[in-house]
N, C-alpha and C positions, 0 to 999 in steps of 0.2 A: 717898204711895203706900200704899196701905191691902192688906193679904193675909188670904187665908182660905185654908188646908188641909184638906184635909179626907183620911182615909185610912180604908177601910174593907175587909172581909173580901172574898174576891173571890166571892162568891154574888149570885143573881142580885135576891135582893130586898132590897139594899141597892141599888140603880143607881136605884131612885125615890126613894129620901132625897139622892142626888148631885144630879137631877134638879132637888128642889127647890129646896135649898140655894143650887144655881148661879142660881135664877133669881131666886132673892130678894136674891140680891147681887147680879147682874144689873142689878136695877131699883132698887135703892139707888144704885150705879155711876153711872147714868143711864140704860142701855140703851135706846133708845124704846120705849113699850110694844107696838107693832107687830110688833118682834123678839124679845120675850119667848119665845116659843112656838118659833121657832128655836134661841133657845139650850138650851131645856128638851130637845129635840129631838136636838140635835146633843151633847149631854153625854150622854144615853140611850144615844145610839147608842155615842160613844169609850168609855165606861163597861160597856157589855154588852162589846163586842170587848174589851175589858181581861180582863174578868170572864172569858170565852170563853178568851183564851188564857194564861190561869191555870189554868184548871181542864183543858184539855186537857195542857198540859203538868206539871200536877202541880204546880204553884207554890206556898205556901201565903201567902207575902208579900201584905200587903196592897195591892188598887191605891190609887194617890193622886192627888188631883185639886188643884189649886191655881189660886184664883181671883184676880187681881191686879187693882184699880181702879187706873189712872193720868190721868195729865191730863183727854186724850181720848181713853182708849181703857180699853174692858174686856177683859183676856184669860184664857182659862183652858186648864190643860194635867194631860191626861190620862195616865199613866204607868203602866206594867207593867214587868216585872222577865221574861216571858217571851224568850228568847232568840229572836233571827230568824239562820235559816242559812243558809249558802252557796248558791246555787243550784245545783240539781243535788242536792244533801244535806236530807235529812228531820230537822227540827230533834225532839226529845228531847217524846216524850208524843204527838208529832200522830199525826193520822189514819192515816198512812199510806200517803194519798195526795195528795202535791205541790200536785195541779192540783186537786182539791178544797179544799184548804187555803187556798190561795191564791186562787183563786175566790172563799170567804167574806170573805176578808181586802179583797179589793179592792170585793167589793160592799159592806162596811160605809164603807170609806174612803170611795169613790161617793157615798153620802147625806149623808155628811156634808160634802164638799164642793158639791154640793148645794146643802147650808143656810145657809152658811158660805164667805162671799168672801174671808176670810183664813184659808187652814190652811196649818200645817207640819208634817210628820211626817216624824219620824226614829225609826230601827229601826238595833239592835246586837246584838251577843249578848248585852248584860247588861240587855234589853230595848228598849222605845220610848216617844216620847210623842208626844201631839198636842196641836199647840196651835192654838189658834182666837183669834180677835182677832174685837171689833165694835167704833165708834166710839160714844162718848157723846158726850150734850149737859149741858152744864153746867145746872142747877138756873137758872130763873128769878130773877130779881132782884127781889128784895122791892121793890114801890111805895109812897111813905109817904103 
């Protein structure tokens, strides 16, 4: 099982170096090339929403992103340190308003379920992540 971390400043023009990264490991992994552009896609997106509730809430922690190649599967998980609250309770830096907040929060989740037939996302106070999974296919066997 091969791993790649990667952790960077939460601004927004670091989420196209995440982008790439994931995709070149991606396709090393085995990803089909067909899915490439999904996964480039679907990291964009967990990576801006990280980056988004960083910077609204003042966080200065880096996000982290970790890419895992296993057997048959590639997965990558998307991480924030931004705090999710109670319902009913305005978490620390937001908007101000709940249902704005929460509105962007579910339309970014949206697209990237979307993209992505395997997600999980879990959300705490001491933040969240997402993780995504796609199936590889093993490397060809060399013919002599």
């Amino acid at each position: 099982m091969a791993t790649v971390e990667l952790r960077f400043s939460a601004l927004p023009e670091h989420v196209r170096t995440a982008r790439l990264v994931a995709a070149a490991v991606a396709r090393r992994a085995g990803v089909d090339e067909a899915v490439l552009d999904e996964v480039r896609l679907a990291v964009g997106e967990a990576c801006t929403r990280a980056v988004g509730l960083h910077q609204s809430s003042g966080i200065s922690a880096p996000v982290w992103v970790t890419l895992t190649e296993e057997e048959k599967q590639f997965s990558i998980e998307v991480g924030d340190e931004a705090p999710r609250s109670v319902p009913g309770e305005t978490a620390p830096g937001a908007s101000g308003d709940p249902d704005m907040d929460a509105e962007e929060d579910e339309m970014g989740l949206a697209v990237i379920s979307g993209l992505v037939d395997d997600v999980e996302v879990t959300a705490g106070e001491h933040g969240g992540v997402i993780k995504m999974s796609w199936p590889t296919t093993p490397p060809a066997a060399l013919v002599p």
